[in-house]
N, C-alpha and C positions, 0 to 999 in steps of 0.2 A: 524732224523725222530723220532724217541725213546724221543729223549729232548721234536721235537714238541707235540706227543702224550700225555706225562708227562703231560705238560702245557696243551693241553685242557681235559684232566683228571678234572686236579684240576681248571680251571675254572667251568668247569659242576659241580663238587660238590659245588665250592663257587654258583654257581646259583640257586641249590637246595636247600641252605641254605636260602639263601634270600626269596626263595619263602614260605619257610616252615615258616621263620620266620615274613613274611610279610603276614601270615596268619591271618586271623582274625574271630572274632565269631564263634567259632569251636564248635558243639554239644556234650556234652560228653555223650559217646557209652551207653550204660545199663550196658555191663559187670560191667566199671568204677562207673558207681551210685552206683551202687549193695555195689562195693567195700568199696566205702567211708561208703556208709550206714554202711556196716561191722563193719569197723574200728570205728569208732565213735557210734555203740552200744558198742562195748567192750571196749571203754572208759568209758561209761556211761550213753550215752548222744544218743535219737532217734532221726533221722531229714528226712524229706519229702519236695520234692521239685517237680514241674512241667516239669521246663526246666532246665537246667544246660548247661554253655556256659564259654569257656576260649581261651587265647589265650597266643602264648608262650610269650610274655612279661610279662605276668606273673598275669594276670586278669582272676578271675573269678569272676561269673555273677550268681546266683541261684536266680530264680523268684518262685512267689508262696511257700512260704517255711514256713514249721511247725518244730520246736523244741520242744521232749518233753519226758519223763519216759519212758525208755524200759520197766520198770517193769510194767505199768500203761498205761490205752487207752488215749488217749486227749492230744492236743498239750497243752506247759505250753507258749511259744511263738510262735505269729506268725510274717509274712512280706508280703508285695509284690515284696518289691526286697534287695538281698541280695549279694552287689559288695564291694571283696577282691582284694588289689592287695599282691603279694609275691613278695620278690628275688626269679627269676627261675630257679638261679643255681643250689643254694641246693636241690631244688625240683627233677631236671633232674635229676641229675648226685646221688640223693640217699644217702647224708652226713646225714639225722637221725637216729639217734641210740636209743635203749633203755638204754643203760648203765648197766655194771651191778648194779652199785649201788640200783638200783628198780628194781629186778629181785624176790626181796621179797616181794614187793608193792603190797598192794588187788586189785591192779589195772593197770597191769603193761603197758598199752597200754598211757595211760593218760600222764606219764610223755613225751612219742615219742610225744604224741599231742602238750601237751604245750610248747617243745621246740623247735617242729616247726614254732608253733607261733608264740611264742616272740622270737625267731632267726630270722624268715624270712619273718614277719611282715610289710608290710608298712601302711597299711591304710583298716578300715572297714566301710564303708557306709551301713547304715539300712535306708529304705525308708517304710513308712508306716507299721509301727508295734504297734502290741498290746501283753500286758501280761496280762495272762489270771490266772482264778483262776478255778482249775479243778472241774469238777463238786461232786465229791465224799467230797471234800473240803469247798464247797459252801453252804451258807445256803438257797440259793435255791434250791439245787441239782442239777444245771443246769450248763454248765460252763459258767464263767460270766468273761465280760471284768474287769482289775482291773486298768492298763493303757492304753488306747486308740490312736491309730494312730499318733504315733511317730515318729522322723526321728534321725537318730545320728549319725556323723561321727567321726568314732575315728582313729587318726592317732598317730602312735606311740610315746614315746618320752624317747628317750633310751632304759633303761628297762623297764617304761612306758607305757603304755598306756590311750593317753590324754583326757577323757573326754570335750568335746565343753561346751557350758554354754545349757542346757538343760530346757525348760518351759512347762511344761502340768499341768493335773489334776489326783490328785487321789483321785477318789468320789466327794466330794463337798471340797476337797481342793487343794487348788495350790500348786505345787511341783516348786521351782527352784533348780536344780544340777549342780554343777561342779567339776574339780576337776581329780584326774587321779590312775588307779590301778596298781600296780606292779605284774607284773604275775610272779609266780614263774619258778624260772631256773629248766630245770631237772636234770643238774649238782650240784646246789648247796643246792639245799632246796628240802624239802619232798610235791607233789602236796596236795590238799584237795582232799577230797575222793568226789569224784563228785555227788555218787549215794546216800550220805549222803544228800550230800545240796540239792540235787532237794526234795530226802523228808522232810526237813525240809523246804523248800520253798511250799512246799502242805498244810504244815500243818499252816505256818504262814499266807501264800496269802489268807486263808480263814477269818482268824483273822481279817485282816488289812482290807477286801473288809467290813464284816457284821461294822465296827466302821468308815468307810472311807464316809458307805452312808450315815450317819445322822454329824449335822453339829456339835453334842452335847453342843449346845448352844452358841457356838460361833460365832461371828460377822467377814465374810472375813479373814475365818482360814485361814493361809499360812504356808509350810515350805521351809525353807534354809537348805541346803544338802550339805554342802563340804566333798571331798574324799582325805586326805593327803595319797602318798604313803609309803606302809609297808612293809618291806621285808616278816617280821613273820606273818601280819593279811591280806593280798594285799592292806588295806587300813585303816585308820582311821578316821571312820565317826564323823563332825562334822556337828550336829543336832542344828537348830535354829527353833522354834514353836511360832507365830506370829496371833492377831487377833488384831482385831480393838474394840474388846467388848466383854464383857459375860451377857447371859440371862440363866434364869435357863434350863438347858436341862438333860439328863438320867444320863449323868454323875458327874456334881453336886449335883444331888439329891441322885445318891447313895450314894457320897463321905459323904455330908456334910447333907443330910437328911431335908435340909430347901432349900429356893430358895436363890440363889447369881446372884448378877447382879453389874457388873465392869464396869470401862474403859480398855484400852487396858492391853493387855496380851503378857507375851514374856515369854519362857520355852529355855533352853540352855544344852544339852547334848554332851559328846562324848565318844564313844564307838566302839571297833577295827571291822571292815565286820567281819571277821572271825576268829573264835577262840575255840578252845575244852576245854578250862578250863574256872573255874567261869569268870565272868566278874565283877571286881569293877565298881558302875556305880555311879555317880554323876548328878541329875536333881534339876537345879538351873532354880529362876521363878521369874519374879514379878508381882505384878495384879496390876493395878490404881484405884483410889478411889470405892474398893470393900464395897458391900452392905451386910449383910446376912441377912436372912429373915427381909426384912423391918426395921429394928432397928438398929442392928451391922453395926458399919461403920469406915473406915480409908482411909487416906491420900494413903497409900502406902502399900501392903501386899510384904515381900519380902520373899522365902525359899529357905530350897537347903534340899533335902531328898538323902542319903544317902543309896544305897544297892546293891545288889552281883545280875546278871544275870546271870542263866543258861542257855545257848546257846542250848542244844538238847532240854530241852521244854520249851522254853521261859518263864518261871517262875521266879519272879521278888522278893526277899526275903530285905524287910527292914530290915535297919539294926542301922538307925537314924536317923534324922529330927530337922532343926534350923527354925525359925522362926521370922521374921522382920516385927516389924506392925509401921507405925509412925503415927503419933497423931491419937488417936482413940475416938470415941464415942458411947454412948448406949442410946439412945432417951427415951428406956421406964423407965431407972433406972436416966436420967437427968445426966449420969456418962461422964466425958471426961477427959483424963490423955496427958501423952508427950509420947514418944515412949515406948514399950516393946520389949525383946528380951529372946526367949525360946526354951531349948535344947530339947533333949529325945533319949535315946539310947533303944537300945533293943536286 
């Protein structure tokens, strides 16, 4: 009798499991919002959602959701839906730690965040999002969309995390991305300080939205955006700058103080996502049969300008500049030579 009790003991628990686990679309309580809100202000990081929905297989579901500055009002991202799955083991049973190692971190909550992550990570789906440029930031004063209703699935890829090939607009130029970030371990590396980067994403998203509206003369500007992973930067942007033309616009006029008008244009950069020290930076260019003011003319302008970026305010310090012109002419002097080639440090 004892034996048979035993046995339907444990089948009623095996059926309560089933049921718990064949649960699905479960509402998460307020307490729980509250909480997570908690935890991820004291990372760094505010977030607002509508509905919040999970289920133990290890999905969750946040609809209507703003990301943005605890310190500061105004989402800096928004979504309409925002589907995570996890391993739900770790989750359950409570294997995140802070470590002591970051017990000294200005930020000691961040590192539990990211090694949740990238531990137990499998896939982030964003459906219709925009990033925004805050209004304090804006030279509208208004907050203004800076990319517009996007969609991205990233699923992991080891340490990883894989970027899809990505196509929208920023301002009047097309963006293609790919490519994949390396989030940091909490065990092994020091995280970024979160509440650094959102301010300097305030201060730059305003930069990039007032230069992104105007085409500054160019003919079907594009950029190419590959992300190679970095253990030390999470990535290594490599930057390709593409048009089909140049006509005089705000920016050759300041450069070069007369009007230019080309064939196509290609600009080539690479530069780490993230980084607290100078940045060495190399911007290599070519222009096709450029014009300057009416007169100056060549076959092919080629450069590569030479200089140090500093990452907390984006200030950009020449440091020297090469120069590749082939076969060139001057109409009003009746002058034409073969190639020149010219240095200058500074």
């Amino acid at each position: 009798m004892t034996l048979l009790l035993g046995w339907l003991l444990l089948l009623g628990l095996f059926w309560v499991q089933l049921q718990v686990a064949a649960l699905d679309h479960l509402e998460l309580p307020d307490f729980a919002k509250h909480k997570l809100q908690d935890w991820l202000a004291a990372a760094g990081l505010r977030i607002e959602f509508a509905h919040a929905r999970f289920d133990t297989s290890g999905h969750i579901l946040l609809e209507d959701v703003s990301f943005g500055d605890p310190a500061f009002p105004g989402p800096l991202l928004t979504a309409r839906r925002v589907h995570a799955e996890f391993s739900p083991w770790p989750l359950l049973v409570g294997t995140v730690s802070l470590g002591e190692q970051h017990l000294t971190h200005p930020n000691p909550v961040l590192p539990a965040l990211i090694e949740l992550i990238s531990s137990n990570l499998r896939s982030i789906r964003i459906t219709g999002a925009s990033l925004l440029v805050p209004a304090d930031s804006s030279p509208t004063k208004r907050a203004e969309p800076l990319v517009e209703d996007f969609s991205l699935t990233l699923p992991p890829r080891g340490h990883d995390l894989a970027l899809p090939p990505l196509t929208t607009r920023l301002g009047v130029f097309g963006v293609v991305m790919d490519g994949a970030l390396r989030l940091p371990r909490a065990k092994t590396s020091v995280p970024p300080d979160l509440p650094l980067l959102l301010r300097e994403y305030r201060h730059v998203a305003g930069q990039i939205y007032e230069y992104t509206r105007d085409s500054q003369g160019f003919k079907a500007p594009r950029f190419t955006i590959h992300l190679e992973p970095s253990t030390e930067h999470i990535a290594i942007v490599s930057l390709v700058f593409q048009a089909d033309g140049l006509s005089t616009g705000r920016l050759a006029d300041f450069v070069l103080g007369q009007p230019l008008q080309s064939g196509p244009v290609r600009l080539t950069a690479i530069t780490p996502l993230v980084s607290s020290a100078v940045i060495p930076l190399a911007l290599e260019g070519t222009i096709s049969h450029p014009v300057y003011a009416g007169d100056f003319s060549a076959d092919e302008l080629g450069f590569v300008v030479r200089g140090e970026l500093a990452p907390r305010t984006g200030s950009l310090t020449v440091v020297g500049v090469e120069v590749a012109l082939g076969s060139i002419g001057w109409e009003s002097r009746a002058l034409s030579t073969g190639p020149v080639v010219a240095t200058a440090a500074f």
